[in-house]
C-alpha positions as CSV (number, residue, x, y, z in Angstrom):
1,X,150.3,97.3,-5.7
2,X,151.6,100.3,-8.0
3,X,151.5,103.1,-6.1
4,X,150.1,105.6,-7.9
5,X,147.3,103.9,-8.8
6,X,146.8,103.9,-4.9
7,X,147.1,107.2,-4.8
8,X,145.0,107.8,-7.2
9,X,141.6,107.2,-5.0
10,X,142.5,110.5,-2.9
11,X,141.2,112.1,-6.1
12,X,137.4,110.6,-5.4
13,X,138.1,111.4,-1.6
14,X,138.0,115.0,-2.4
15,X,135.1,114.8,-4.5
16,X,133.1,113.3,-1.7
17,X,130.9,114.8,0.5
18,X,132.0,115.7,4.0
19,X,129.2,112.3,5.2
20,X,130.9,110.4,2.9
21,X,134.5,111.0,3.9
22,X,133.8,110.2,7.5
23,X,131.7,107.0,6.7
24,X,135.0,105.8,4.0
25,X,137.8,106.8,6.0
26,X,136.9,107.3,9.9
27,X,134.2,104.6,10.1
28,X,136.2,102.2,7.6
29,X,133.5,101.3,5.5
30,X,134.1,101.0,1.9
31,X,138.1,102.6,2.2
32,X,140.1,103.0,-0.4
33,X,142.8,100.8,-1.6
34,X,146.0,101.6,-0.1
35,X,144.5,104.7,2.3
36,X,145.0,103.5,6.2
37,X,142.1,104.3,8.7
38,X,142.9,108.2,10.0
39,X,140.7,107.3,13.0
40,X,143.5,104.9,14.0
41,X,146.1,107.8,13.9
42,X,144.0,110.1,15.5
43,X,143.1,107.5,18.6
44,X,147.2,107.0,18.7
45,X,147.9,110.9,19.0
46,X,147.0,113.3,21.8
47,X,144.7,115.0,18.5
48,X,141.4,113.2,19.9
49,X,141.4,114.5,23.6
50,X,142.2,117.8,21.3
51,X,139.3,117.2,19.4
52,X,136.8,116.0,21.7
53,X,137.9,119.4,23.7
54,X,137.3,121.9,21.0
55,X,134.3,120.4,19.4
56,X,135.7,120.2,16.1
57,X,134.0,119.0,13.5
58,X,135.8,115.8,12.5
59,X,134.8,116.5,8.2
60,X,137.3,119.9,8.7
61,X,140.1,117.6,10.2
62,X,140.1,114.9,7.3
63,X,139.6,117.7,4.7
64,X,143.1,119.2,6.1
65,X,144.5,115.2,6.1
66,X,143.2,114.2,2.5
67,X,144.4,117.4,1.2
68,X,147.7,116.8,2.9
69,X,148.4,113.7,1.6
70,X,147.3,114.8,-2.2
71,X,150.2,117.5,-1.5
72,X,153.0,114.5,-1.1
73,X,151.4,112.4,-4.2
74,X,152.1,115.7,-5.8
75,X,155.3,116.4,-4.8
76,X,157.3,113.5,-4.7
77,X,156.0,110.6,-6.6
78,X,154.1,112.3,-9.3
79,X,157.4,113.5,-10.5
80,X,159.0,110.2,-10.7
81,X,157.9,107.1,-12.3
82,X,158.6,105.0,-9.3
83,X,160.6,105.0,-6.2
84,X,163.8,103.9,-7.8
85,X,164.0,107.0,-10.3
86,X,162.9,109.1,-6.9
87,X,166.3,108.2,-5.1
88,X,168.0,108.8,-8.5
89,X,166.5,111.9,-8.0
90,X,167.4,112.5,-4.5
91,X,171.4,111.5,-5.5
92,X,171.6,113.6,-8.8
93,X,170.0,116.9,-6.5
94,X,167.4,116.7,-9.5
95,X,164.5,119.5,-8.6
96,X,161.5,119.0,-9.2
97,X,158.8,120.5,-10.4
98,X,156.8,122.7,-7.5
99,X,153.1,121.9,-8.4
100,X,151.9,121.6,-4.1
101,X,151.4,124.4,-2.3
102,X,152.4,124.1,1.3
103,X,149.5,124.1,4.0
104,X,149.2,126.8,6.3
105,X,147.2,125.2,9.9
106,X,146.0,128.7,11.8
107,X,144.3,128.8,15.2
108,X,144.4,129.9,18.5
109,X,146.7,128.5,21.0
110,X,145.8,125.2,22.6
111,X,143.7,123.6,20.0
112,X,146.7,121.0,18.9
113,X,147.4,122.4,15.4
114,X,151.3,121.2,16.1
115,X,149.7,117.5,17.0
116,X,147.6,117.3,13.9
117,X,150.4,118.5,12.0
118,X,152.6,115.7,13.1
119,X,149.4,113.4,12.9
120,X,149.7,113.9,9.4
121,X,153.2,113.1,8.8
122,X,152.9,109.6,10.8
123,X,149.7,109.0,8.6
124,X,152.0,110.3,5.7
125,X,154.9,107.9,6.2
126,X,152.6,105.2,6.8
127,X,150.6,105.7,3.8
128,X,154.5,106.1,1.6
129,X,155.8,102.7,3.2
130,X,152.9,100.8,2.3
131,X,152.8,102.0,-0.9
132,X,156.1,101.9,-2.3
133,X,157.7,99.4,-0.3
134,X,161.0,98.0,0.5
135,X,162.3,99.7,-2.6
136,X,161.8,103.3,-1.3
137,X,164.5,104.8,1.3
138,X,162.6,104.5,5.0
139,X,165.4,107.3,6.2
140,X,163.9,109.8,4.4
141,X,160.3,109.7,5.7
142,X,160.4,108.5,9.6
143,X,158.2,110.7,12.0
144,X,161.0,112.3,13.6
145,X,162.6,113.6,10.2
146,X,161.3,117.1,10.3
147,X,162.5,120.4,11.3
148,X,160.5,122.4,13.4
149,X,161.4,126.6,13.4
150,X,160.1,127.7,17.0
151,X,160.1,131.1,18.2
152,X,162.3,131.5,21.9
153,X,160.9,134.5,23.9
154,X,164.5,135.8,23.7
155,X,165.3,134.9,20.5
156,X,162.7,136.8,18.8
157,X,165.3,139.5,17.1
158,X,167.0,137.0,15.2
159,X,164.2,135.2,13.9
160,X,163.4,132.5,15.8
161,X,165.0,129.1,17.4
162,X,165.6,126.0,15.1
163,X,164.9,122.8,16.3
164,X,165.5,119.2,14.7
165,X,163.6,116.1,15.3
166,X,166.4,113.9,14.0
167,X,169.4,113.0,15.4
168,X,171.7,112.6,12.5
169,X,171.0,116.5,11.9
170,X,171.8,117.3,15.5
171,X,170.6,120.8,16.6
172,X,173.1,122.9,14.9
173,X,170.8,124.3,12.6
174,X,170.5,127.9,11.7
175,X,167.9,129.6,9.6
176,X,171.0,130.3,6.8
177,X,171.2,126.2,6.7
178,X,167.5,126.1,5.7
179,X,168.1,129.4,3.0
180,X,171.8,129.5,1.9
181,X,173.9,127.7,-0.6
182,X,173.7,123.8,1.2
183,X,169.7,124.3,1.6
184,X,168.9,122.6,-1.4
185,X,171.0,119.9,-0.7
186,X,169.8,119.9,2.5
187,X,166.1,119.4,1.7
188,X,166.6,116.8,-1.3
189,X,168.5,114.6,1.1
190,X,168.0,115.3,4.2
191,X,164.5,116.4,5.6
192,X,161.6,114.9,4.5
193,X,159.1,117.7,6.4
194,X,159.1,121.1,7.4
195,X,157.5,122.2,10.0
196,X,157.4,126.3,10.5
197,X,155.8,126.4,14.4
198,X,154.6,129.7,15.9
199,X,155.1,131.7,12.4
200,X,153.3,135.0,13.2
201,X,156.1,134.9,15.7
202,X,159.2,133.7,13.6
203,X,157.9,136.7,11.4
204,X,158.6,139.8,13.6
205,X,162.6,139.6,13.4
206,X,164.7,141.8,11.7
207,X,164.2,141.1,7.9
208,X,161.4,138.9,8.8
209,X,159.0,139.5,5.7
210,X,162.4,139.2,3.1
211,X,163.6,135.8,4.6
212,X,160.1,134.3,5.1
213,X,159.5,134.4,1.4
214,X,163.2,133.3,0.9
215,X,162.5,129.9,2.8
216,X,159.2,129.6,0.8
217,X,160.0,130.2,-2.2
218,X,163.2,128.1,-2.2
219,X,161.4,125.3,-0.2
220,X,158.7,125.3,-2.4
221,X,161.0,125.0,-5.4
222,X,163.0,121.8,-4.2
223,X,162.1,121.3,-1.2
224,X,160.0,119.0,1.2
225,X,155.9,119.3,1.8
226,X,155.9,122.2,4.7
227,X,153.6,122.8,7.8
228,X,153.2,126.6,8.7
229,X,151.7,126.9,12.0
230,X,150.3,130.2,13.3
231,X,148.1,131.4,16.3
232,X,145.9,133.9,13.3
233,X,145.1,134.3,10.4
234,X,146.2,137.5,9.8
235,X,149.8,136.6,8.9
236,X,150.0,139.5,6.6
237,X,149.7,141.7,8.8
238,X,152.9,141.3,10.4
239,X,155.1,140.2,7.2
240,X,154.2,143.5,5.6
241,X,154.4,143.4,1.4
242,X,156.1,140.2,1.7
243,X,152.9,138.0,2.7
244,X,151.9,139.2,-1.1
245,X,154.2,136.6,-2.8
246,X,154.3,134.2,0.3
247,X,150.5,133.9,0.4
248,X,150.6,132.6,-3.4
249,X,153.1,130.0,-1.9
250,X,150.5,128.8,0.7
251,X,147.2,126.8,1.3
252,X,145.3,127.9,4.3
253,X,143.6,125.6,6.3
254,X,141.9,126.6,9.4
255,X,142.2,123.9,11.9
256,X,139.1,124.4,14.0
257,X,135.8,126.0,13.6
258,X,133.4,125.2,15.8
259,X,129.7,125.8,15.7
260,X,127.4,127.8,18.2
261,X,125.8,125.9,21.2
262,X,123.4,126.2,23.7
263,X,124.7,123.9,26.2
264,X,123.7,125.6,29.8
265,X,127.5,125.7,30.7
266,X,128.1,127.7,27.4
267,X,125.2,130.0,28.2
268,X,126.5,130.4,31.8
269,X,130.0,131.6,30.4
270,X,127.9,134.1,28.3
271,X,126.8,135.8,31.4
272,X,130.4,135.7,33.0
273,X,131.2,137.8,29.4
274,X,128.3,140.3,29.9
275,X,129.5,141.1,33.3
276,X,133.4,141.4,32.9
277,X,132.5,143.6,29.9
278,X,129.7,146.1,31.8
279,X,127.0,144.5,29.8
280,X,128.2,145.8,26.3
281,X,128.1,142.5,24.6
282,X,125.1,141.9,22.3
283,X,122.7,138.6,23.6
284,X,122.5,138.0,19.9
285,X,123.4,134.0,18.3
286,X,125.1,135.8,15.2
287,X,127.4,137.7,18.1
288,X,128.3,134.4,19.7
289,X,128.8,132.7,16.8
290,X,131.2,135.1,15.4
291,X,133.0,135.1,18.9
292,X,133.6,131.3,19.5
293,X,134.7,131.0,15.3
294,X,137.4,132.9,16.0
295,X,138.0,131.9,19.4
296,X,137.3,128.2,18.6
297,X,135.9,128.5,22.4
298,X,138.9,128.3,24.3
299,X,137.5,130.7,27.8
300,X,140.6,132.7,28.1
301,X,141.2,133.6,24.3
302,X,137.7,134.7,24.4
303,X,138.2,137.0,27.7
304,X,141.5,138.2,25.8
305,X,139.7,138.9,22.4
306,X,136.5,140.5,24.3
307,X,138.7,143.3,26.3
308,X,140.3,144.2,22.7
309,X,137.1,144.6,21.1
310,X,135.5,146.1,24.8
311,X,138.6,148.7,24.0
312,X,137.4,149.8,20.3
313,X,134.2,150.5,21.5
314,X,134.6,152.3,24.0
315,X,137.2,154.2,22.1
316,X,134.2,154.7,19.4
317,X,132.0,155.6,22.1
318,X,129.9,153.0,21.0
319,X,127.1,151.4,23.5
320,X,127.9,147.8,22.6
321,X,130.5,145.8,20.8
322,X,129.7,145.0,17.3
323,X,130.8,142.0,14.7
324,X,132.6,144.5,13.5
325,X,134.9,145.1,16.5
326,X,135.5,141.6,17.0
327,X,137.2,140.8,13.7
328,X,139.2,144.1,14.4
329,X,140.7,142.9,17.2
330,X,141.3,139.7,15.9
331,X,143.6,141.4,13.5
332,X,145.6,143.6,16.0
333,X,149.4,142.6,16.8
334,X,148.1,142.2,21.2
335,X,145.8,139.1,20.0
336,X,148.8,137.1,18.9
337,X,150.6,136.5,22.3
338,X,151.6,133.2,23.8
339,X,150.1,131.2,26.1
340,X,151.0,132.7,29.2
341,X,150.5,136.5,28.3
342,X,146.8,135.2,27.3
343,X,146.4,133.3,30.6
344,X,147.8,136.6,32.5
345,X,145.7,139.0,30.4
346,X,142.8,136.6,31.4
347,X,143.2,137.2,35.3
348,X,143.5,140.9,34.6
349,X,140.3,140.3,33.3
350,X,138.7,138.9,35.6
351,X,140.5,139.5,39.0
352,X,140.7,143.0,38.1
353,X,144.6,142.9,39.5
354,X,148.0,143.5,38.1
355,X,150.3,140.3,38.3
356,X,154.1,141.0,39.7
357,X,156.1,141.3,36.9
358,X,153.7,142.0,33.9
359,X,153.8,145.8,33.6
360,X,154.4,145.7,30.6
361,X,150.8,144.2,29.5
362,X,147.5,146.1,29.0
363,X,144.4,145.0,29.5
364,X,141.5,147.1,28.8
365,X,139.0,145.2,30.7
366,X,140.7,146.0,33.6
367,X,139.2,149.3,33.1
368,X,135.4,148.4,34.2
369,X,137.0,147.4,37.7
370,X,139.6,150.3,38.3
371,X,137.8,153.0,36.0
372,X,134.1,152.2,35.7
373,X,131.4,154.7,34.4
374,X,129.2,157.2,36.6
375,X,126.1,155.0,35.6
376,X,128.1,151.6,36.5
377,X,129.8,152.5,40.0
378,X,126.7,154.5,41.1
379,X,124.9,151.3,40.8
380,X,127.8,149.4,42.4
381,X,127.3,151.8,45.3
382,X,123.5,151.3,45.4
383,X,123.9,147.5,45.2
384,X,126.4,147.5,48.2
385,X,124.5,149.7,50.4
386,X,121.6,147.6,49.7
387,X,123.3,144.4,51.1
388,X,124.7,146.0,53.4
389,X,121.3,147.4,54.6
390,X,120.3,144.2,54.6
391,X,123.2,142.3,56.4
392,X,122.8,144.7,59.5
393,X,118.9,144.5,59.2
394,X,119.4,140.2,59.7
395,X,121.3,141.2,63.0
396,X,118.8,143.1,64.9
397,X,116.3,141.7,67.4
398,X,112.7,142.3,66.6
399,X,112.5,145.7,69.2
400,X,115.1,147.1,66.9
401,X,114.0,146.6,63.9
402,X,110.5,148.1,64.9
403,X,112.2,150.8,66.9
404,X,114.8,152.1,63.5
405,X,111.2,151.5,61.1
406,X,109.0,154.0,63.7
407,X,112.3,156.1,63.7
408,X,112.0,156.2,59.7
409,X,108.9,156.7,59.6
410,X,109.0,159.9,61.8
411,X,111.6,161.0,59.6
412,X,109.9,160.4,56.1
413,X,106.5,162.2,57.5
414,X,109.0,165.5,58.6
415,X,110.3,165.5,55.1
416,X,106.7,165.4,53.6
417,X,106.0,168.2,55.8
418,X,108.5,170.7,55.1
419,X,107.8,170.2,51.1
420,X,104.0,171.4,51.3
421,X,102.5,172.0,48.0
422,X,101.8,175.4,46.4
423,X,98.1,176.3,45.6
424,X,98.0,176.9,41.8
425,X,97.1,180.1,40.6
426,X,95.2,180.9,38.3
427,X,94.7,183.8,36.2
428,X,91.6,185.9,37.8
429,X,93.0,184.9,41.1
430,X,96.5,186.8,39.8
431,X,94.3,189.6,38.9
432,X,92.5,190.3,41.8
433,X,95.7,190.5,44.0
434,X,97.4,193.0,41.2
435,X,94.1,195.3,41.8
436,X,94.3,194.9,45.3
437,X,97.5,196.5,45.6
């Protein structure tokens, strides 16, 4: 089979309909020639518990897949007339032409955009083997030929930790192997993906913003097809004026978006919300909706996300938190911490306590349990002594109870005694007693 005329059927995939590109590809109905089944990858890889987790809707996945895989038509065999002139290619250091833009997965932590990214490569290498053949070089394209640039808590200064998935390459990598003089050489022979894991935090080190768009740029320009992987979308935020050339370099795909639901479980967590916040989140479906897009309804992002926006309004003096506030915290530098900060800032939340050895971390919902309003601890007080009325009222004998009620009673008709009402006066009656005198 010539392979791009195999290739050429992803062009009809992406002018199907989001039905149709589940009932051709997941369902494997009428598939095109050449394309494997993605549900097959997807039940191999720890995406589908991932998934089935985040209710994601399986069109967004396979739009991120199809795309994907149009990006390494593009790159690599579009530019050469068949495998053969492709490792001529590869041995000359030809570049070619960039024409794919890399693809940028965002979302929050935990909803597997590292697995679907290496979901795609397996479905990638697959889909190149059976294509091309015994003809094509295998080395270049097995699942573990990638390098993956994670940031290390303490190596956050110096841009982040490189880490290979092949063992030719070793672990010796730096980030001047992937930008300096040997990078291009590098990338034409050696590394068939690039994987950029955790970039909003890669991004903070010293010269972050001017060796980000290094990498892209010269990645782009010979290069293999990249991943960027990043907990927001708000990448520009932190790589200042260089996001303005990086984000011509990249395609944006958000992983997961899930709709709203009314599941009772889901409606239960809503109420959980309204109390940890003092009731200053809107009962509204637009609200909600709005909330679990951006949270992609993982519980403790949305606790985290909830006491940033809880801060903004009550910093605006505001009586409840707005769309508005939402997608403002979304964007601040405290919504993109790792895993554990968000699972500590969660606690805070909602145990209302300080963990050994997080000083360093705000949460502002801590605030409605050590600083709450007049209005809220005045009811807190009224509630308390209420049950605790009652508790003591369950432990009496029947004697007592009427004894303290006749006791109560006294007491209520002494108070009603001593606050007699004035007669009115009236006008003539204020007369007569000015005369009189």
């Amino acid at each position: 089979m010539n392979q791009i005329s195999a290739w050429l059927a992803l062009e009809d995939l992406l002018a199907l309909s989001d039905t149709e590109i589940i009932a051709r590809i997941t369902l494997g109905g009428d598939r095109s020639p050449g394309l494997p089944s993605i549900s097959a990858y997807l039940a191999k890889d720890k995406i589908r518990s991932v998934l089935k987790s985040v209710y994601v809707p399986s069109h967004q996945v396979l739009r991120i897949i199809v795309r994907a895989l149009v990006m390494i038509r593009d790159h690599y065999l579009l530019h050469y007339g068949s495998p053969l002139d492709y490792r001529r290619g590869i041995n000359s250091l030809r570049s070619p032409v960039p024409t794919a833009l890399p693809l940028c997965l965002t979302g929050l932590p935990g909803v597997g955009k590292t697995e679907l990214a290496l979901a795609v490569i397996r479905l990638i290498q697959d889909q190149f083997l059976a294509n091309i053949g015994d003809d094509y070089p295998p080395a270049l394209l097995t699942p573990c030929r990638y390098v993956k640039i994670t940031a290390g808590s303490s190596l956050l200064n110096i841009l982040g930790k490189i880490v290979c998935g092949d063992e030719k390459l070793g672990s010796k990598l730096t980030f001047d192997d992937l930008t300096g003089m040997g990078a291009r050489k590098l990338y034409r022979e050696g590394l068939a993906m690039l994987i950029l894991d955790e970039m909003h935090l890669i991004a903070r080190g010293t010269n972050a913003s001017v060796n980000i768009v290094k990498l892209l740029t010269l990645a782009a320009d010979c290069g293999p097809p990249q991943f960027h992987i990043s907990n927001f979308r708000n990448v520009g935020k932190i790589m200042g004026s260089g996001w303005e050339v990086t984000g011509r370099l990249m395609t944006e795909c958000v992983v997961m978006t899930p709709e709203l639901s009314d599941d009772p479980a889901e409606l239960e967590l809503r109420r959980v919300y309204e109390a940890v916040t003092c009731g200053v989140v809107p009962n509204d479906g637009d609200f909600w909706s709005h909330l679990n897009a951006i949270t992609f309804r993982v519980h403790r992002t949305r606790i985290h996300l909830l006491s940033l926006a809880f801060e903004i309004t009550r910093t605006a003096s505001r009586s409840m938190i707005s769309i508005a506030d939402l997608k403002s915290a979304a964007l601040t530098s405290q919504f993109a911490v790792n895993r554990l900060q968000v699972d500590v800032l969660s606690k805070m939340a909602i145990d209302g306590k300080m963990p050994k050895g997080h000083k360093d971390l705000v949460c502002p919902l801590g605030a409605h349990f050590a600083f709450p309003s007049d209005a809220k601890q005045a009811a807190i007080a009224a509630e308390e002594t209420e049950i605790d009325a009652a508790v003591v009222r369950s432990s009496l004998t029947p004697a007592e109870a009427k004894a303290i009620d006749d006791l109560e009673d006294k007491e209520n008709r002494s108070i009603k005694q001593t606050k007699k009402k004035r007669p009115k006066a009236d006008y003539e009656s204020l007369l007569a007693s000015v005369d009189g005198r």
